[in-house]
C-alpha positions, 0 to 999 in steps of 0.5 A: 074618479070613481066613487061609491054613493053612500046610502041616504040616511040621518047622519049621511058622510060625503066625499068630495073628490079632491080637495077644494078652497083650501087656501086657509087650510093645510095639507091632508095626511090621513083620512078614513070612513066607513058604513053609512059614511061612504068609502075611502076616496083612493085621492086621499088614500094615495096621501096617508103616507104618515100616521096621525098625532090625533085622530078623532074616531066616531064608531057606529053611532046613533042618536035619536030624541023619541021617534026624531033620528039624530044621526044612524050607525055613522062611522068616521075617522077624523085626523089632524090636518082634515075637517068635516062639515056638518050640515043640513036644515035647521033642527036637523041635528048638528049642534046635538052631533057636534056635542056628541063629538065633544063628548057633552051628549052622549049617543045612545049606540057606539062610542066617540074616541080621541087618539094622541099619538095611537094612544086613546085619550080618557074621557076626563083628559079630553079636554085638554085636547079640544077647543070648542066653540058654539052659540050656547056658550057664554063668557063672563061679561063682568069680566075684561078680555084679559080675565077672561082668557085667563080663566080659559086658560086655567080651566085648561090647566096652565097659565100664558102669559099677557104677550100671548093674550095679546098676539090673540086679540091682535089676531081676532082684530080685538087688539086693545080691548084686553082690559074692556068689560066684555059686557062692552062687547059687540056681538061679533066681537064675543063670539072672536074672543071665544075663537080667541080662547078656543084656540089658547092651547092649541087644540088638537080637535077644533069644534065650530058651530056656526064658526061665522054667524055672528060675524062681518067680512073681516071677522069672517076672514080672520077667522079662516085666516087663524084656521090657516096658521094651524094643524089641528083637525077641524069640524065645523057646523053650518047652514052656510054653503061656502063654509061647508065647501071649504071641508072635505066632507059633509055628514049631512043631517036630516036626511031620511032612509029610503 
């Protein structure tokens, strides 16, 4: 399949020409990308026979800290049921593009949209919208399991119940350890239960940086195996090149103009 080779730049999108280790993932309906980010691949432009309930739009941007380029005039769409990988060596920039997709950083040129149902969502509802997890964050460690979910979920604005924090836990392989301080916690098992309140409301947008660093084989396949059960659109940040296979793009970081 015939394919045009994007420029090399900072912030740089890749196709892959078909849809590889998808077992934990589902079927794609709609994906687009322009610019710096490639062209549309006619294989999964042969599948965009539905319109998206959630599509994730990065227009023209670019960031830059002092004479460092983030990321250059990168264009992407990213609608439910897709992923992208965002890759590349360390301090190349991809928890500072990840951030910026979550709206925590802003760029310094072009704009990042959330759509629902071909509504764009406003910037202050958007966290109703998206799950996001990364290193940075922080849970309560005086607080249980269970308090701490609860907090998510209130932060989100609205309330679930034990059944429901429990069939979480269960499924992050931390069943029974709802009313321990996470201050007991492992490392690994912090970083499940932030997954675990992540995925509380069902994002429409999940965010992962370094969605596996911290975690051992089962952790790991819990994880992919929790992606599995859901439809949301999917950006995961890593240096991880099995993980990265598993999207069907790559904008790759800390790659210079030529």
């Amino acid at each position: 399949m015939a394919q045009t080779r994007p420029r090399r730049t900072s912030g740089t999108l890749s196709h892959y020409p078909r849809r590889r280790n998808f077992d934990w993932y589902h079927a794609p309906d709609h994906l687009n990308c322009t610019g710096y980010c490639g062209q549309l691949s006619r294989h999964y432009a042969s599948l965009m026979t539905s319109p998206p309930t959630f599509t994730l739009r990065v227009d023209n941007v670019s960031k830059s800290f002092g004479r460092r380029i983030i990321c250059r005039s990168v264009t992407l769409d990213l609608a439910t049921g897709h992923s992208i990988a965002v890759v590349g060596p360390n301090g190349s920039g991809k928890s500072t593009f990840v951030k910026m997709l979550a709206g925590l950083i802003r760029p310094d040129q072009g704009a990042v949209v959330y759509n629902a149902n071909g509504a764009e969502i406003k910037p202050e509802e958007r966290y109703r919208h998206l799950g996001f997890v990364s290193p940075d964050l922080a849970l309560y460690e005086e607080l249980t399991g269970y308090e701490n979910l609860k907090f998510a979920a209130e932060v989100l604005g609205f309330s679930a119940s034990k059944r429901e924090f429990d069939l979480l836990l269960d499924e992050f392989g931390l069943a029974g350890r709802g009313e321990d301080y996470v201050g007991t916690y492992s490392s690994g098992m912090k970083h499940r239960l932030k997954l675990a309140a992540a995925l509380l409301k069902n994002p429409s947008l999940l965010l992962l940086d370094e969605p596996t660093v911290m975690l051992d084989e089962d952790g790991t396949g819990r994880v992919w195996s929790a992606l599995g059960r859901r439809r949301l659109a999917l950006v995961i940040a890593t240096n991880d090149p099995e993980e990265a296979d598993r999207a069907e793009m790559k904008v790759v970081m800390g790659v210079s103009g030529a």
